[in-house]
C-alpha positions in Angstrom: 0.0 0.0 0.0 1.4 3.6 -1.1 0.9 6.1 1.8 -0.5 9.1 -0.2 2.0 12.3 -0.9 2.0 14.9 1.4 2.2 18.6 0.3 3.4 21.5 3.0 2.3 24.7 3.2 4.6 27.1 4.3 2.9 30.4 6.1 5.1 32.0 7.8 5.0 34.8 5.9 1.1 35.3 7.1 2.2 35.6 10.9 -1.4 36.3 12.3 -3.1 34.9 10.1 -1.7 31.4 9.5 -4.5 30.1 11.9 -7.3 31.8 9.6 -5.6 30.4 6.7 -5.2 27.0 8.2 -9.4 26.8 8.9 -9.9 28.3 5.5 -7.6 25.6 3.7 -9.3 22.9 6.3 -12.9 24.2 5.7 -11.8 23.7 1.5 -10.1 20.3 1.3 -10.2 16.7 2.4 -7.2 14.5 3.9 -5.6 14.6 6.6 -3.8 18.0 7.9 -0.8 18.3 10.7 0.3 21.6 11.5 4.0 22.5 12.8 4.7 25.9 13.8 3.8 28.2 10.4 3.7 24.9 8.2 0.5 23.1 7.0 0.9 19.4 5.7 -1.7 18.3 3.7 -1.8 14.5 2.7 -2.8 13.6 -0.4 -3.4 16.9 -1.7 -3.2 18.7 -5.3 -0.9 21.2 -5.4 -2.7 23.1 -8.3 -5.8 22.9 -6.0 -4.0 24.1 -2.7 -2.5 26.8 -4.5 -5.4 28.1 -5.9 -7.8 27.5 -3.0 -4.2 29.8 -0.6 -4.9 32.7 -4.2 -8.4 33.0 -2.4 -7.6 33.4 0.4 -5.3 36.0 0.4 -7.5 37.4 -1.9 -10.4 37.7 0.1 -7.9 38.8 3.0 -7.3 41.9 0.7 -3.6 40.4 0.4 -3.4 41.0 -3.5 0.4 41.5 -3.6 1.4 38.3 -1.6 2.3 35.4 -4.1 2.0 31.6 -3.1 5.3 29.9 -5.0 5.7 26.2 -4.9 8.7 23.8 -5.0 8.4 20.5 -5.2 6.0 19.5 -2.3 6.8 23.0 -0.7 3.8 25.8 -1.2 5.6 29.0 0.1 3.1 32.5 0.9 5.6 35.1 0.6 4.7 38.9 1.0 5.1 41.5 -1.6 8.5 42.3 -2.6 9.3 45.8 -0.8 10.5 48.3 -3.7 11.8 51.3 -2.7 9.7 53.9 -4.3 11.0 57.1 -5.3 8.4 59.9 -4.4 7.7 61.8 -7.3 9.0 65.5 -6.6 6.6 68.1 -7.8 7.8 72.1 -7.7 4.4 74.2 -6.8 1.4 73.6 -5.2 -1.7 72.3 -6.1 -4.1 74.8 -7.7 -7.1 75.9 -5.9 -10.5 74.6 -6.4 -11.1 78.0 -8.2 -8.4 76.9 -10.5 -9.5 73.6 -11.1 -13.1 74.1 -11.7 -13.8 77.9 -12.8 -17.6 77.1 -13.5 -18.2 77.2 -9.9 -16.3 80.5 -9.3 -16.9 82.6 -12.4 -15.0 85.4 -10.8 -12.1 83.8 -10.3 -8.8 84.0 -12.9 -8.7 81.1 -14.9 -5.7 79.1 -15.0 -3.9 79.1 -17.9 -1.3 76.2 -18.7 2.2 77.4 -18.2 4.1 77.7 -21.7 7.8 75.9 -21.8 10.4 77.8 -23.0 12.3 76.7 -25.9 15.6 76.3 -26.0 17.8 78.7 -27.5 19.9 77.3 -30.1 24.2 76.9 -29.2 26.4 79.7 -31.3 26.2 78.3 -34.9 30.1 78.6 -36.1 30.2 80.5 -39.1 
């Protein structure tokens, strides 16, 4: 008799909500389930399946950016990559609501778009 693979689940990434993901997965499939610590071991489990079922999960947890990865028997929730994002920087304000929409203040100025210079050409050498 072939004992029937088993498939772990790796959730460490999820901290608090390992358990909630756990209940979900438990509450989704059939087979036996051990957990140990962060990781879920599923016997007899389809990986396609799992991952799918840990994709709704996080889905419904509003976790978008979190991806599950698997590796041969291994599913793995990792969070989103962090990218260091540049913040844009802007010279000005923003223009007042007068500014933006003139129909509600006709006696306001009205903004007009500012023109860009153009460049002046280098000395041409005769």
């Amino acid at each position: 008799m072939m004992s029937k693979p088993v498939l772990t689940v790796e959730l460490k990434a999820l901290q608090n909500r390992a358990s909630e993901a756990t209940q979900f997965l438990k509450s989704k499939l059939e087979g036996k389930m051990k957990t140990r610590g962060t990781q879920l071991q599923i016997e007899g489990a389809k990986t396609k399946e799992v991952k799918l079922l840990l994709h709704k999960f996080l889905h419904h947890q509003g976790l978008n950016h979190y991806r599950v990865l698997s590796q041969s028997g291994v599913l793995e929730v990792t969070p989103p990559e962090k990218h260091d994002l540049h913040p844009l920087e802007r010279e000005g304000s923003p223009p007042t609501a007068a500014q933006t929409t003139p129909y509600y203040f006709p006696q306001a100025p009205v903004l007009t778009p500012e023109r860009q210079k153009k460049a002046k050409p280098k000395h041409k050498h005769e």
